[in-house]
N, CA and C atoms as an extended XYZ file, in Angstrom:
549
Properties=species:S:1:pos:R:3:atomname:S:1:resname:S:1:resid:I:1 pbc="F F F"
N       -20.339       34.976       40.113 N   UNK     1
C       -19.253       34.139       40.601 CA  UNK     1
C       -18.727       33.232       39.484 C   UNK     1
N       -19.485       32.911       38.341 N   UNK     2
C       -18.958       31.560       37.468 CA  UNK     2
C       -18.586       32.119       36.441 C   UNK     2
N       -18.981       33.966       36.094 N   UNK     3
C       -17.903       34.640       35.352 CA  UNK     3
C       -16.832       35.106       36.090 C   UNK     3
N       -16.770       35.162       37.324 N   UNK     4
C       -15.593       35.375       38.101 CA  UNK     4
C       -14.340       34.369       37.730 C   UNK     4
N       -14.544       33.015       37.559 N   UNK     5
C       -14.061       32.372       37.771 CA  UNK     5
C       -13.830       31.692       36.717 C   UNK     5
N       -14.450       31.934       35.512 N   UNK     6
C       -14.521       31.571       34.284 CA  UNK     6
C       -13.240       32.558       33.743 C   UNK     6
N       -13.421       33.916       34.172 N   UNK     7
C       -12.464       35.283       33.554 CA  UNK     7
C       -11.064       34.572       34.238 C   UNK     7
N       -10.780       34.085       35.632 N   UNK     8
C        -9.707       33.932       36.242 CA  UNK     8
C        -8.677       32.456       35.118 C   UNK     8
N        -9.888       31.551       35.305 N   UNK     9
C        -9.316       30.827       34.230 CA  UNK     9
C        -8.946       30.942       33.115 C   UNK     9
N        -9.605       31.737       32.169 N   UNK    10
C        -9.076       32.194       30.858 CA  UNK    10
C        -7.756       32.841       30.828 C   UNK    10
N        -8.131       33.464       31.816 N   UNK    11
C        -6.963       34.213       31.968 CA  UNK    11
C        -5.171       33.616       32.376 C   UNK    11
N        -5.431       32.689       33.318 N   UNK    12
C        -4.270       31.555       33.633 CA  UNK    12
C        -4.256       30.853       32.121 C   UNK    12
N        -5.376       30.908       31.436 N   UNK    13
C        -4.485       29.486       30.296 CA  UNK    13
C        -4.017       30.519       29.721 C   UNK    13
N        -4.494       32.124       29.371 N   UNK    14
C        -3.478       32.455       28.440 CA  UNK    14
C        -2.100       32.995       28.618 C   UNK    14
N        -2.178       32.927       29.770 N   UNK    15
C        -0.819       33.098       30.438 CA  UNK    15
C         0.285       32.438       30.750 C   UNK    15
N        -0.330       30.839       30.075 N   UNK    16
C         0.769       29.780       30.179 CA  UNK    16
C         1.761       29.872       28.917 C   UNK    16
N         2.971       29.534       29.265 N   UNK    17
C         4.277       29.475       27.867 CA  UNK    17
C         3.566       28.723       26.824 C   UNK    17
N         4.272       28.964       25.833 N   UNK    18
C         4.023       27.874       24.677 CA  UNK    18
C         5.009       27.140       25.018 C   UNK    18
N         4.845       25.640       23.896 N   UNK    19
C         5.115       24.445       24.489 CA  UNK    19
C         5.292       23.652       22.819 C   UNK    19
N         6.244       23.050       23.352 N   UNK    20
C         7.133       22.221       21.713 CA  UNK    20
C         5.249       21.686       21.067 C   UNK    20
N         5.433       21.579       19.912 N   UNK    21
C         4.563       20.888       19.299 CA  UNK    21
C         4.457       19.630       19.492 C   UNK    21
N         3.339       18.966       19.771 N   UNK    22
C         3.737       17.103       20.428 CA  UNK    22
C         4.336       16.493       18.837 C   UNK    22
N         5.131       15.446       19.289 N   UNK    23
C         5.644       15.044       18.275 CA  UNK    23
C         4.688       14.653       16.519 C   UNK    23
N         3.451       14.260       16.888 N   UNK    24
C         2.537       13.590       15.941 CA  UNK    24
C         2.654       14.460       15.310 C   UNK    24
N         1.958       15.812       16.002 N   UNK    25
C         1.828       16.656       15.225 CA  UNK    25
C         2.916       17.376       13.899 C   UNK    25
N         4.468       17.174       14.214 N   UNK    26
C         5.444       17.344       13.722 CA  UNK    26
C         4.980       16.130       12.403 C   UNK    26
N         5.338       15.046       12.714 N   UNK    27
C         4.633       14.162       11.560 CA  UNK    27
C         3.144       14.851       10.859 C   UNK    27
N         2.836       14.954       11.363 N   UNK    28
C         1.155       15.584       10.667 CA  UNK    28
C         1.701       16.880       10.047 C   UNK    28
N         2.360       17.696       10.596 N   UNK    29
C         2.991       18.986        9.955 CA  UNK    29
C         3.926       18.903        8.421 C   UNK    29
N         4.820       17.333        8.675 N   UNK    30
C         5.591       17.031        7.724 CA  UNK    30
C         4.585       16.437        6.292 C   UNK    30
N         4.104       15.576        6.718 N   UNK    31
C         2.769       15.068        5.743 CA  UNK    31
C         1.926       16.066        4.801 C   UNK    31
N         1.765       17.306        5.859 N   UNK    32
C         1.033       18.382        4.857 CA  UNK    32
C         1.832       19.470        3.949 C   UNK    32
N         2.993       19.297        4.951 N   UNK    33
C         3.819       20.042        3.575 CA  UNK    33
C         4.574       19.279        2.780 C   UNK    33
N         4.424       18.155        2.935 N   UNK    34
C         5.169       17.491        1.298 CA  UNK    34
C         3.852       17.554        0.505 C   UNK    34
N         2.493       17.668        1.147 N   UNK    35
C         1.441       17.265        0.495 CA  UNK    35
C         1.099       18.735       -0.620 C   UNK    35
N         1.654       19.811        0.494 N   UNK    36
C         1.572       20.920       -0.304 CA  UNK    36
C         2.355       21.174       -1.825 C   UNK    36
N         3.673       20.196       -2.088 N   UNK    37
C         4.618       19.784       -3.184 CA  UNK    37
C         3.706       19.152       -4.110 C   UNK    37
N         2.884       18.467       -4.281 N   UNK    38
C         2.267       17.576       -5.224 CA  UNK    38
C         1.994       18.433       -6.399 C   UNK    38
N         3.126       17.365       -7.421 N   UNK    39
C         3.069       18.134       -8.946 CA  UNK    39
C         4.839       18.582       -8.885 C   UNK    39
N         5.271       18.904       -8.105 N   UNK    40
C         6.573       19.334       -7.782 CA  UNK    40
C         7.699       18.354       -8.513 C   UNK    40
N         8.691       18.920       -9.274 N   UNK    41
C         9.631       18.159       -9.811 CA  UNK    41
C        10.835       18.223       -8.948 C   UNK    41
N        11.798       17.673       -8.614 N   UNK    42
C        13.247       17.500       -8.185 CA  UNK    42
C        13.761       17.389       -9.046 C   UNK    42
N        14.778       17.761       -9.642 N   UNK    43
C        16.307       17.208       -9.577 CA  UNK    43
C        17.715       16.931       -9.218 C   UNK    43
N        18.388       16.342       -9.111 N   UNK    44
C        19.933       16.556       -8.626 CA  UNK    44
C        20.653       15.163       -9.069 C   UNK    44
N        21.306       15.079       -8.173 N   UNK    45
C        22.586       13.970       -8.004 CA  UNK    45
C        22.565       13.567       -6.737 C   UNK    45
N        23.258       12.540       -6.501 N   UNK    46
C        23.946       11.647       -5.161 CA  UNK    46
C        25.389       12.219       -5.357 C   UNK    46
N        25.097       12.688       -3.478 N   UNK    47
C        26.231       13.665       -2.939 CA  UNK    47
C        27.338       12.703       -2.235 C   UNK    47
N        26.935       11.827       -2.165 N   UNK    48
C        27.652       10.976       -0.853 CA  UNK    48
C        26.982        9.503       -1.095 C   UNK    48
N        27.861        8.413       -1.008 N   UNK    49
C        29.447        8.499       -1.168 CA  UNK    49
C        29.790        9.702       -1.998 C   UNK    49
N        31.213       10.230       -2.057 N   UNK    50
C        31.923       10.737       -2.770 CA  UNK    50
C        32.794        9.870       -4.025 C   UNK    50
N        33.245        8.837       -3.710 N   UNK    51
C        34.065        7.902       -4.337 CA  UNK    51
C        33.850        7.505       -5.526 C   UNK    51
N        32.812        7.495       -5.999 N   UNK    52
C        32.294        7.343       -7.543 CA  UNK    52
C        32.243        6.176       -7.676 C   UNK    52
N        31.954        5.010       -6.556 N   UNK    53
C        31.630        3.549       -7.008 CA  UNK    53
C        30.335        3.421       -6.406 C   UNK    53
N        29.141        4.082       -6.234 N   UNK    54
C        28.307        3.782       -5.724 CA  UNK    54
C        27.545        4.130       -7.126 C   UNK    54
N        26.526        2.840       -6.766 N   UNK    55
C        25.452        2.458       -8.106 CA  UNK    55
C        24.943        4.064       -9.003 C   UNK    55
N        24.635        5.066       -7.962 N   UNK    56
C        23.922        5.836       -8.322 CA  UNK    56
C        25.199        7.275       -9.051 C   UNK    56
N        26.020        7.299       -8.842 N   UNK    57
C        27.199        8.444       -8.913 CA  UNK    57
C        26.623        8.532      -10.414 C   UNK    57
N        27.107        9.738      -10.658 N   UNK    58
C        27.294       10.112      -12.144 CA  UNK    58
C        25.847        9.952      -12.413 C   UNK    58
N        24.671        9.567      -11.955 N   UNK    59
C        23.114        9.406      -12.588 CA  UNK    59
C        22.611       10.837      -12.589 C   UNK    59
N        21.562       11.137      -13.434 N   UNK    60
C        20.569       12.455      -12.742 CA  UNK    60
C        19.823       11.387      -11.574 C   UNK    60
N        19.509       12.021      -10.776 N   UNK    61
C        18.537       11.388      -10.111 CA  UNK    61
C        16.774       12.328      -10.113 C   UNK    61
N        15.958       12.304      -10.136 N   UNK    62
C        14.755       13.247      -10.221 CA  UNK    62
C        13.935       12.491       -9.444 C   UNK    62
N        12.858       13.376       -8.774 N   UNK    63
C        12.100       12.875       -7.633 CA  UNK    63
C        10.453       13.817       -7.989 C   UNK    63
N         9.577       12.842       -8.450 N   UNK    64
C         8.350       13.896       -8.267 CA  UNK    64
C         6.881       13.535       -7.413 C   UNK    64
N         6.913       14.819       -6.813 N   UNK    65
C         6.027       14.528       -6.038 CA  UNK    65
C         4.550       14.246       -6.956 C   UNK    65
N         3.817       13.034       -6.931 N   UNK    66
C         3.035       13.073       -7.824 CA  UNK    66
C         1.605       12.300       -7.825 C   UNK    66
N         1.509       11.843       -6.535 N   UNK    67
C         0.074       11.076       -6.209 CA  UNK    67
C         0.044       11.675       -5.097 C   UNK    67
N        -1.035       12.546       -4.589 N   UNK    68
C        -1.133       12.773       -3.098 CA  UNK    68
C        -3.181       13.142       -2.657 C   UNK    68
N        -3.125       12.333       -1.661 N   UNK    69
C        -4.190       12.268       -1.192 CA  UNK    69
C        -4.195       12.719        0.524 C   UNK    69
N        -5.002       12.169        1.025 N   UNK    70
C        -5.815       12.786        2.786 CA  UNK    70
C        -4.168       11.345        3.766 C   UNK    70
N        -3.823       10.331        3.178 N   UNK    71
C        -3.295        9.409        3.846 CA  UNK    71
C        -2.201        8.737        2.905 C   UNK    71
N        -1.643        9.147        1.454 N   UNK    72
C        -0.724        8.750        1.133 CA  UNK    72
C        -0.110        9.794       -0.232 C   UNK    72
N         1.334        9.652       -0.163 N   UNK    73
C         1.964       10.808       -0.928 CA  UNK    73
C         3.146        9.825       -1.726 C   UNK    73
N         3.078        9.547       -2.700 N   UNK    74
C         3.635        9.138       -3.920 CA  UNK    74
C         4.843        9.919       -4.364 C   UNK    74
N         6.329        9.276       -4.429 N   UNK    75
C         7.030        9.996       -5.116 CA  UNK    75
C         7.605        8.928       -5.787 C   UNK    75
N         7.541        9.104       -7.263 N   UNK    76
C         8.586        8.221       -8.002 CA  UNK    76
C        10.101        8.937       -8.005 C   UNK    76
N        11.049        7.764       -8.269 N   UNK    77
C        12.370        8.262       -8.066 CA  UNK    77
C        13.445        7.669       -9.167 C   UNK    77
N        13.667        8.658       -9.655 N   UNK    78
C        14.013        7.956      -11.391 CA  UNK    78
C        15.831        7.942      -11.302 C   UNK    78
N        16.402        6.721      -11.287 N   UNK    79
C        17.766        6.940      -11.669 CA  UNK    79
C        18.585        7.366      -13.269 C   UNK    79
N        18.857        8.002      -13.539 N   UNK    80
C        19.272        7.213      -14.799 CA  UNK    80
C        18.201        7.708      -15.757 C   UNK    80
N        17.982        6.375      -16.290 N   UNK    81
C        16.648        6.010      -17.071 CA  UNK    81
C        16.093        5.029      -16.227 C   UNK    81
N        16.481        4.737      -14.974 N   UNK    82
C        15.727        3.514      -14.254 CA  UNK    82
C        14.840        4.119      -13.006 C   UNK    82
N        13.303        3.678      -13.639 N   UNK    83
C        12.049        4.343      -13.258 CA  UNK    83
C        11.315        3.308      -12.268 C   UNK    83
N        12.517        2.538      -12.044 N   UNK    84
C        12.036        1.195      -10.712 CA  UNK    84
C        11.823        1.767       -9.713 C   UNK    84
N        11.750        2.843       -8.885 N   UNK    85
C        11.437        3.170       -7.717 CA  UNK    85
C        10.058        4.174       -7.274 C   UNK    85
N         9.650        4.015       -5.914 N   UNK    86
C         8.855        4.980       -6.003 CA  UNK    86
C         8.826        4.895       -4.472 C   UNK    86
N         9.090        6.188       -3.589 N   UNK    87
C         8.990        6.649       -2.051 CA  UNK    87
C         7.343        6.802       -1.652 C   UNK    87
N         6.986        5.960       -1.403 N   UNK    88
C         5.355        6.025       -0.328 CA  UNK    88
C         6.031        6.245        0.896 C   UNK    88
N         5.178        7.830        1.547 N   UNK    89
C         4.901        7.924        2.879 CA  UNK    89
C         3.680        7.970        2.981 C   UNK    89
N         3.185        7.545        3.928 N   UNK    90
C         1.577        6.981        4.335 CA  UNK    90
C         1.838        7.544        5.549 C   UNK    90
N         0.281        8.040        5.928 N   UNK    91
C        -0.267        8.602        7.349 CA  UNK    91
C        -0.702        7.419        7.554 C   UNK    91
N        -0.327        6.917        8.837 N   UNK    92
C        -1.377        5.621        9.507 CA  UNK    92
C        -1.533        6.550       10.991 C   UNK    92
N        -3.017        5.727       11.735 N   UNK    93
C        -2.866        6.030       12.999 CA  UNK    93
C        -1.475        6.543       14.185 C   UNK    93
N        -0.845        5.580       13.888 N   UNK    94
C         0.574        5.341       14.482 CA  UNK    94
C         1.560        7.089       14.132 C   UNK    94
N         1.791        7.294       13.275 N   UNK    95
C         2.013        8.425       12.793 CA  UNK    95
C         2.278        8.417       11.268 C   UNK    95
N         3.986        8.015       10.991 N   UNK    96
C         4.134        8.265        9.136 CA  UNK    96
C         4.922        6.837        8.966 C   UNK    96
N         4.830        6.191        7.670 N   UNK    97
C         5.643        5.186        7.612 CA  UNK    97
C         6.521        5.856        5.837 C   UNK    97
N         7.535        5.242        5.953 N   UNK    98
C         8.234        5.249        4.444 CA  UNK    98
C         8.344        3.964        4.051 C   UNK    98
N         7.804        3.556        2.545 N   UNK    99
C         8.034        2.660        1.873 CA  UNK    99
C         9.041        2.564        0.833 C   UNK    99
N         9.377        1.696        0.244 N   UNK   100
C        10.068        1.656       -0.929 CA  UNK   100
C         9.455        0.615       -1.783 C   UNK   100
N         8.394        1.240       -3.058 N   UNK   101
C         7.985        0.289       -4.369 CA  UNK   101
C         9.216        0.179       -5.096 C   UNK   101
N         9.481       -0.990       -5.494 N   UNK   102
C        10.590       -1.036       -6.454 CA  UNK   102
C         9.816       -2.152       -7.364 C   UNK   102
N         9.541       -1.708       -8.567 N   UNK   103
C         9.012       -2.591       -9.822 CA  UNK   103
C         9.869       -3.219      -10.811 C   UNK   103
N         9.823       -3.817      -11.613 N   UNK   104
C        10.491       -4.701      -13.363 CA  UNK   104
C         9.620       -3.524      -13.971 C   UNK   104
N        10.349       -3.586      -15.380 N   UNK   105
C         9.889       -2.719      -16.202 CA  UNK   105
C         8.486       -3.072      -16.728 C   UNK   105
N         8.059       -4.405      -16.289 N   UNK   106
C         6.906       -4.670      -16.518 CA  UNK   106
C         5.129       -4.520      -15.660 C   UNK   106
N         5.606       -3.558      -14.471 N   UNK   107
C         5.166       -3.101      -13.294 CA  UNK   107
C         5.360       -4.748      -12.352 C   UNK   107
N         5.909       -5.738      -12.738 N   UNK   108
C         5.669       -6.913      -11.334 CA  UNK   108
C         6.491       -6.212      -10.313 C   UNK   108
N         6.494       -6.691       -8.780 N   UNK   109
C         6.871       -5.974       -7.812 CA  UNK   109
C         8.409       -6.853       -7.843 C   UNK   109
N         9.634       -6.067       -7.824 N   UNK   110
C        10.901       -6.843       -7.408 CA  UNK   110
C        10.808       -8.006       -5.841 C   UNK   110
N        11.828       -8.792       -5.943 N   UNK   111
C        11.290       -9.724       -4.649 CA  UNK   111
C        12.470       -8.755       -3.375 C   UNK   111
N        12.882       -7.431       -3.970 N   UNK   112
C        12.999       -6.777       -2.336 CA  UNK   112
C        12.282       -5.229       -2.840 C   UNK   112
N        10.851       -5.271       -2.059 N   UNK   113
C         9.462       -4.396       -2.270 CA  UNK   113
C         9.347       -3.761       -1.209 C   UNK   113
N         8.794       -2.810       -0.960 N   UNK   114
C         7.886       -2.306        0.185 CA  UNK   114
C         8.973       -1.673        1.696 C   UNK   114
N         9.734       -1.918        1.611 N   UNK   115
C        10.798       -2.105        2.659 CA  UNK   115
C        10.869       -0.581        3.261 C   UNK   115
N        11.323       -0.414        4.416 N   UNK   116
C        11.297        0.848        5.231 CA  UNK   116
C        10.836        0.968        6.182 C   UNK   116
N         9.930        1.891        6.832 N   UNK   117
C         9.767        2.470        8.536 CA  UNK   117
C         9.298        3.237        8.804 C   UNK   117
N         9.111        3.314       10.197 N   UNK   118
C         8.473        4.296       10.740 CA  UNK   118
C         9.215        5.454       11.503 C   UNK   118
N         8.452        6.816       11.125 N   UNK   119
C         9.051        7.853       11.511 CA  UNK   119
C         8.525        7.887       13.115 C   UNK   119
N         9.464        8.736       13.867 N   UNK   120
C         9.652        8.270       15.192 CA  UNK   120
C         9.214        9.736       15.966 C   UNK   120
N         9.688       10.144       16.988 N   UNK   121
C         9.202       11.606       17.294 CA  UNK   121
C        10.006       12.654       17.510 C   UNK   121
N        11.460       12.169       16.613 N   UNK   122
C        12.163       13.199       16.946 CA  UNK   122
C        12.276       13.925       15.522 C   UNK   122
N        11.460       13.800       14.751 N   UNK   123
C        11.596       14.682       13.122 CA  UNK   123
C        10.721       16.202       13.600 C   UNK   123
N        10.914       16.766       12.288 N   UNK   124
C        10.048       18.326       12.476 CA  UNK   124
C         9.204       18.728       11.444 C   UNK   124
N         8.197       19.483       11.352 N   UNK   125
C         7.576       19.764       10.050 CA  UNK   125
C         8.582       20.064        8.633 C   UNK   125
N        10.021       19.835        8.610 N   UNK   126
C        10.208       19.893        7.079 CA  UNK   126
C        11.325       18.554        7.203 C   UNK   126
N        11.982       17.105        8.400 N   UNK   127
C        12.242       16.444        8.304 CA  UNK   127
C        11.848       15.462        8.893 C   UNK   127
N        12.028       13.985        8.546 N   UNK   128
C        11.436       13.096        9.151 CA  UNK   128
C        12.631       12.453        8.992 C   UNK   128
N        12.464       11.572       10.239 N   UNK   129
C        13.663       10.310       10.198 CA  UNK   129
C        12.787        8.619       10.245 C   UNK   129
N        12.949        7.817        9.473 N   UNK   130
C        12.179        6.599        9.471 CA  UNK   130
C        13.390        5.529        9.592 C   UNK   130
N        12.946        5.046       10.842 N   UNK   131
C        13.649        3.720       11.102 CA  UNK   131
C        13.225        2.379       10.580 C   UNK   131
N        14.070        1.392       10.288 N   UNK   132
C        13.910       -0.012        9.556 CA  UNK   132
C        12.872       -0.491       10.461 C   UNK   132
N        11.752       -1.060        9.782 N   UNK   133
C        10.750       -1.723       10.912 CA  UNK   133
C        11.020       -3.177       10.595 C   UNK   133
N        10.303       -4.033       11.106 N   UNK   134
C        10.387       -5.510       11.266 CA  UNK   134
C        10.513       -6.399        9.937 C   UNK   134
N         9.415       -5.964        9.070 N   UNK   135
C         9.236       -6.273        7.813 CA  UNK   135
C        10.996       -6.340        6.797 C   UNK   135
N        11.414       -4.702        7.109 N   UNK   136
C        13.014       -4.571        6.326 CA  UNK   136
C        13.737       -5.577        7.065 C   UNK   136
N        13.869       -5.889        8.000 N   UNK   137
C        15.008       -6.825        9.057 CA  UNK   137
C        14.564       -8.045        8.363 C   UNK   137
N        13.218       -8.564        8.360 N   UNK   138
C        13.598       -9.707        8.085 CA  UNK   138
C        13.768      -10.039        6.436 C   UNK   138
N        13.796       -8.487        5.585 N   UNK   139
C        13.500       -9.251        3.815 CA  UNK   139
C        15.318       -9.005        3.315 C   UNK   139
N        15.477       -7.628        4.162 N   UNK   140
C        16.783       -7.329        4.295 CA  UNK   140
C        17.770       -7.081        5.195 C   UNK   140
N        17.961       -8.114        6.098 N   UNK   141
C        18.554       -8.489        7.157 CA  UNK   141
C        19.641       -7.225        7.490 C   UNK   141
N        20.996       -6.734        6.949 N   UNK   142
C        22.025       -6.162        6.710 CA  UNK   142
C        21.369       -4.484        6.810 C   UNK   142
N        20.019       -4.340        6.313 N   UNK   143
C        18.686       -3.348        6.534 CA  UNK   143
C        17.858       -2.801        7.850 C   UNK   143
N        18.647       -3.677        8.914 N   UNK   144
C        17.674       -3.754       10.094 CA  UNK   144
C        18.348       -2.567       10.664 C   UNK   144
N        19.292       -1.899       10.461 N   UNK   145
C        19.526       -0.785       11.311 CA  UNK   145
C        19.291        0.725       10.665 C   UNK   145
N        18.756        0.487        9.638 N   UNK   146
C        18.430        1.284        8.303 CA  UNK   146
C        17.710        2.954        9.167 C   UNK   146
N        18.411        3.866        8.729 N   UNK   147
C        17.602        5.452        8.689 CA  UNK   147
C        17.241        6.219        7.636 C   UNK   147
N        16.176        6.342        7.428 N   UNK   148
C        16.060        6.940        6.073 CA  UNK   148
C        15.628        8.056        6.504 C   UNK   148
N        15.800        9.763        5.853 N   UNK   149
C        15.721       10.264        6.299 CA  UNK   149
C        15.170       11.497        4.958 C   UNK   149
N        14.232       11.955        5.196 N   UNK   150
C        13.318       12.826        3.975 CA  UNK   150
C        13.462       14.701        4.336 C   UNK   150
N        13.960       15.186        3.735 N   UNK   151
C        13.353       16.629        4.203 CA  UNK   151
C        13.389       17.451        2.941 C   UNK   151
N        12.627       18.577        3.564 N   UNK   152
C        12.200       19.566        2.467 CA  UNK   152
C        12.749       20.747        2.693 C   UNK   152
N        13.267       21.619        2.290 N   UNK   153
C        13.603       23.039        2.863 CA  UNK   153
C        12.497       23.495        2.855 C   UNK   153
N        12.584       24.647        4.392 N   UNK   154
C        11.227       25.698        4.059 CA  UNK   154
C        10.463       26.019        3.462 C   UNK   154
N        10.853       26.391        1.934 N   UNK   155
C        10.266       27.294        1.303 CA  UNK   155
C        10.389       26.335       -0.019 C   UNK   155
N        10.413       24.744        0.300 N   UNK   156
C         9.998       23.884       -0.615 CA  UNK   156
C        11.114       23.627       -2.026 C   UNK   156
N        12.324       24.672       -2.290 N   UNK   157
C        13.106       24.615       -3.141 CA  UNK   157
C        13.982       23.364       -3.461 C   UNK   157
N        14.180       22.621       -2.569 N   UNK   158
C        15.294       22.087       -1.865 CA  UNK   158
C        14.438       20.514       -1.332 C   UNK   158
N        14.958       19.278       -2.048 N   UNK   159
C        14.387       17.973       -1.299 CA  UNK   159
C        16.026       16.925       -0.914 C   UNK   159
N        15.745       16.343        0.549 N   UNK   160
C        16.964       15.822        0.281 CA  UNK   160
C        16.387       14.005        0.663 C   UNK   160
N        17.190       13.442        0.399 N   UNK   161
C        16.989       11.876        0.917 CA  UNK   161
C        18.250       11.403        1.392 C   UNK   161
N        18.642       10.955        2.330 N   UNK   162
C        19.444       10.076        3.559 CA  UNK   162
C        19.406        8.741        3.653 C   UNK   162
N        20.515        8.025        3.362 N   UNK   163
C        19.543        6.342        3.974 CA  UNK   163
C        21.720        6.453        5.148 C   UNK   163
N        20.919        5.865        6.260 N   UNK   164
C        22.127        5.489        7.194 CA  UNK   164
C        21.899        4.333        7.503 C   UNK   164
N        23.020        3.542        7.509 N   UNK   165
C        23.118        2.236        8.100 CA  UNK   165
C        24.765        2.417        9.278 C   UNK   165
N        24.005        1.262       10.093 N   UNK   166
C        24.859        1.202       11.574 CA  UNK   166
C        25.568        2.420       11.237 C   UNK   166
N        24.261        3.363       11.784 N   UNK   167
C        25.265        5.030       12.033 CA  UNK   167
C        25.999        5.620       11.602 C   UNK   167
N        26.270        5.073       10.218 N   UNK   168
C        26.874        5.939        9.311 CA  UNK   168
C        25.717        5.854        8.079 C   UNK   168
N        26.405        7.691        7.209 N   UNK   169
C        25.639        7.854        6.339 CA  UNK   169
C        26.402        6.647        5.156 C   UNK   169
N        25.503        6.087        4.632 N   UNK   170
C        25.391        5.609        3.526 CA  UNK   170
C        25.140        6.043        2.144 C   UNK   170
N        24.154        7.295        1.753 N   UNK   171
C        24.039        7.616        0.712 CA  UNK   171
C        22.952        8.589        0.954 C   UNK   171
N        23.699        9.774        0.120 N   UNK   172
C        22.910       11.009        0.591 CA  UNK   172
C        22.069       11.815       -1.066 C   UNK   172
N        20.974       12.254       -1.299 N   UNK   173
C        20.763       12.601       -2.943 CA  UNK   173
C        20.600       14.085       -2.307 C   UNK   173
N        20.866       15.126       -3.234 N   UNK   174
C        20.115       16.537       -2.798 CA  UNK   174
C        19.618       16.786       -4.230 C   UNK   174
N        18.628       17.480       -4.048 N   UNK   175
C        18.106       17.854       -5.333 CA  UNK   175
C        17.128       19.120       -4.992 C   UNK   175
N        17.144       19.759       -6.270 N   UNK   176
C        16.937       21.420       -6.453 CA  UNK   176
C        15.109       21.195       -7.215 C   UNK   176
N        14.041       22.065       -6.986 N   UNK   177
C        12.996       22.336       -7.490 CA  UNK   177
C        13.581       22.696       -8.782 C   UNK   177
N        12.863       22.090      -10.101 N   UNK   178
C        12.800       22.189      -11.079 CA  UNK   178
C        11.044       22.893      -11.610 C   UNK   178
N        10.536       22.338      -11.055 N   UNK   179
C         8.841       22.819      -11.598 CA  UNK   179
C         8.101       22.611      -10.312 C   UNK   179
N         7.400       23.566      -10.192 N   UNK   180
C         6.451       23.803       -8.943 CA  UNK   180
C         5.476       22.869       -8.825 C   UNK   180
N         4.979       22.910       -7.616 N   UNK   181
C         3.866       21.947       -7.596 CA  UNK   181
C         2.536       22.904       -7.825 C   UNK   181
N         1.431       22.043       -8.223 N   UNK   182
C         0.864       22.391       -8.873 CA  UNK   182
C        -1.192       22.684       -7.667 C   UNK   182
N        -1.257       23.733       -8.298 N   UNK   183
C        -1.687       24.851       -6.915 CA  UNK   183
C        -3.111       24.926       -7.224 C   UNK   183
């Protein structure tokens, strides 16, 4: 009787639909494949604005994936020649957060540091969307409605970065794999 009934059950779970991935997991999915990039070079430009008065127009911009561990993934983000930036996404309990290090050429931390958010549950294993958390509102007020937004193409060729404010895009970079990550 308790393989009777053991067989009946197996049998109902495998017969149930599949079912969206819970959101975490989408974060946990996104985390391991940028994690799979580490060593990975970017390059490109800022696509948007179009207008050619935004700080970054006309820069290379390059992005490498280049510290990655079990709970945090390091990307410095080089304008120019200006090597002040660097994208931390961190696994916390909660799910993923995005930071922004911005240093002086002397590594001290600029007095607008750390700033960014938490990814929410509507991203997928190759995008995440991170909203302004409390910290950005209050260091950068004009910041509080802030979307930043990270993805990877499939097959890893392809990195883009997004920042939107009050619902419009603000500034978009795309950039092309230059050197693989390292395996």
């Amino acid at each position: 009787m308790i393989l009777r009934t053991t067989a009946i059950v197996l049998a109902g779970m495998l017969a149930l639909p599949c079912h969206a991935v819970p959101a975490g997991d989408a974060r946990d999915a996104f985390f391991a494949n940028l994690g799979k990039l580490c060593g990975a070079v970017y390059e490109g430009a800022s696509v948007a604005p179009d207008d050619g008065g935004e700080a970054f127009a006309g820069k290379k911009l390059v992005a490498t994936v280049s510290a990655c561990n079990a709970s945090e993934i390091r990307i410095p983000f080089v304008v120019g020649e200006d090597a002040s930036r660097t994208w931390i996404v961190t696994r916390t309990p909660a799910g993923l957060t995005l930071q922004h290090d911005h240093r002086h050429a002397d590594g001290a931390p600029d007095e607008q540091t750390m700033y960014g958010g938490a990814a929410g549950s509507d991203g997928s294993a190759i995008a995440q969307m991170f909203r302004a958390d409390a910290y950005t509102a209050r260091l950068i007020p004009a910041a509080a409605t802030n979307v930043w937004t990270l993805s990877v193409s499939p097959d890893g060729s392809k990195l883009s970065y997004v920042l939107e404010r009050d619902g419009k895009q603000r500034f978009r970079a795309e950039l092309l794999q230059t050197r693989v990550p390292n395996r």
